[in-house]
Structure formats: structure tokens, C-alpha cells
C-alpha angles and dihedrals in degrees: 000000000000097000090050088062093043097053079049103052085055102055090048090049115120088357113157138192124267109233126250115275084004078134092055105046080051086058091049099046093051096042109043096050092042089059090039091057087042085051093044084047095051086050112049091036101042116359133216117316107277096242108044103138093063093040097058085059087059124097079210099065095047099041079054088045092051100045102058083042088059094053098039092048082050097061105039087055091052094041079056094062103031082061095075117066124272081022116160136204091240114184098345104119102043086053099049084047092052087055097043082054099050089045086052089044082053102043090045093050083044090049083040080057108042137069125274090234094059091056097098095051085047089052112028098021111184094280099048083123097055118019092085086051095049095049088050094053094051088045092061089074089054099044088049089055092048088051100056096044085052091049091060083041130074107246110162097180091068099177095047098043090054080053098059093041088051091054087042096058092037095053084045080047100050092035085068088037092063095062089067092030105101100183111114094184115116102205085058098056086045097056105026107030092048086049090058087054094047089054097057086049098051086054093041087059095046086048097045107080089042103054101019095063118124 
């Protein structure tokens, strides 16, 4: 018995507190820098969409602006609390799909309003091939953020907590792909730009319980 407190008293030995919010500024330091390197990466590999001036006076753009935000904002809200131990997703899934149904509300009344004719450029766009690709790519800056700040953190459901990095880092991913993205078409942010998310989170649940280990 003696040896037991003894083994004890020396792992608590010279334990100190972690500081409040310690979580939080961790967040902080591996997000910020990890958009700012997928913005840095839009820009020096694409550029703004050509015709900004005119898209940021269409509802479309920011509709498309707001609902990759709202992802995004969802899961790094669940992936906070999935880092401490005994964390859970919350409500993580009945809000993104909340957000998935209002984008396809608005792409159906958008397809009830528009030509028959326009349907292919709504749907398919010119970029249906690689914009999932291209969101994915400038999602990776941001996952591997997310991975570093969970690996000084205390996940124990390793597999979800990689998905919901991974979605995380794909909506903040699409989210800068869509300043360069010129396709004003609903349906298509709703297939193919959730695709692309899909895609990081897919890869963010095969990675978890390899990196996230601890």
C-alpha cells in the first residue's frame, strides 16, 4: 500500500494547475494562423473572384458566405468540447443539419424561380470536378491546426472527434474557397461544396485515432 502512495505522490509531484481558458487561447493560436495560411494560399494560388465588386451586392454570395460560416462556427464549437475528456458532440449534428436543410429550402425556391434551361449551370456550374477538391485542399491548413490543438488536449472519442475536426476545417476551407468561387448557383453550394466538407471529415475520422492518440 505503501508503495501505491508512494507511485502517487510522485506523479502529483510538482503538478500544477492549467490555467483558465488555457483550452481556448490553444484554440486561438492553432486556428487563426492555420485561415490565415488557407487565405494566403487562395490568394496566391487563385485570387479573388474576378468580379467582386458586383458579388458582394448579391444575396447569393453571402447566403453562400454564411452557410459555410455556420458550419464551420458548429463544429468548432463541438471539436471544444470533444477535446476534454468525456467530451461529447452535443448538438452538433441536429444543428449542421438544420443548416444543410435551410441551404436546400433556399436552393429548391431558387430552381421554383429559375428557367428550366438554367438548371444545369445551378447544378453543375463550370467547377462541379474540382471544387470539392479545391475546398479540401485549402481545408488541410486548417485540420492540421485542429489536430495539433487536440493532441495537447484530452479527446477520448478519437474517431468522432477527427470528424468533426475534419468538418470543421472543410466548412473554414470552403468558406476561403468561396471568395474565388464564382458560381451563384445554390444547388451547387449545396452538392458540391458540402461534398468538399464531407471529404475533410471523412479524412479527419480515418486520421483521428491515429494522431489524436494520447
Amino acid at each position: 500500500m505503501r508503495k501505491t502512495d508512494d507511485i502517487i505522490e510522485g506523479l502529483v509531484t510538482d503538478l500544477k494547475p492549467v490555467p483558465r481558458h488555457a483550452l481556448g487561447r490553444r484554440f486561438a493560436t492553432g486556428i487563426l494562423p492555420a485561415m490565415a495560411v488557407s487565405l494566403l494560399l487562395m490568394l496566391a494560388i487563385l485570387g479573388l473572384r474576378v468580379d467582386m465588386d458586383e458579388a458582394l451586392a448579391l444575396p447569393v454570395f453571402w447566403i453562400k458566405s454564411a452557410y459555410n460560416a455556420l458550419i464551420a462556427i458548429t463544429a468548432f464549437l463541438a471539436v471544444y468540447h470533444l477535446a476534454r475528456p468525456g467530451g461529447s458532440e452535443g448538438r452538433f449534428f441536429g444543428t449542421t443539419a438544420t443548416i444543410f436543410a435551410a441551404m436546400a429550402v433556399v436552393a429548391a425556391i431558387q430552381l421554383a424561380t429559375s428557367p428550366a434551361e438554367t438548371y444545369p449551370v445551378l447544378i453543375l456550374g463550370s467547377s462541379a470536378l474540382h471544387c470539392p477538391l479545391l475546398i479540401f485542399a485549402f481545408a488541410l491548413p486548417v485540420l492540421a491546426g485542429n489536430v495539433w490543438i487536440l493532441r495537447r488536449a484530452a479527446p477520448t472519442e478519437l474517431r468522432m472527434t477527427g470528424f468533426v475536426a475534419g468538418i470543421a476545417a472543410g466548412a473554414a476551407g470552403a468558406w476561403v474557397y468561396s471568395w474565388f468561387c464564382t458560381e451563384n448557383g445554390m444547388p451547387f453550394v449545396l452538392i458540391w461544396y458540402s461534398l468538399g466538407i464531407l471529404l475533410t471529415g471523412a479524412a479527419g475520422a480515418l486520421l483521428g485515432p491515429r494522431l489524436l492518440r494520447w
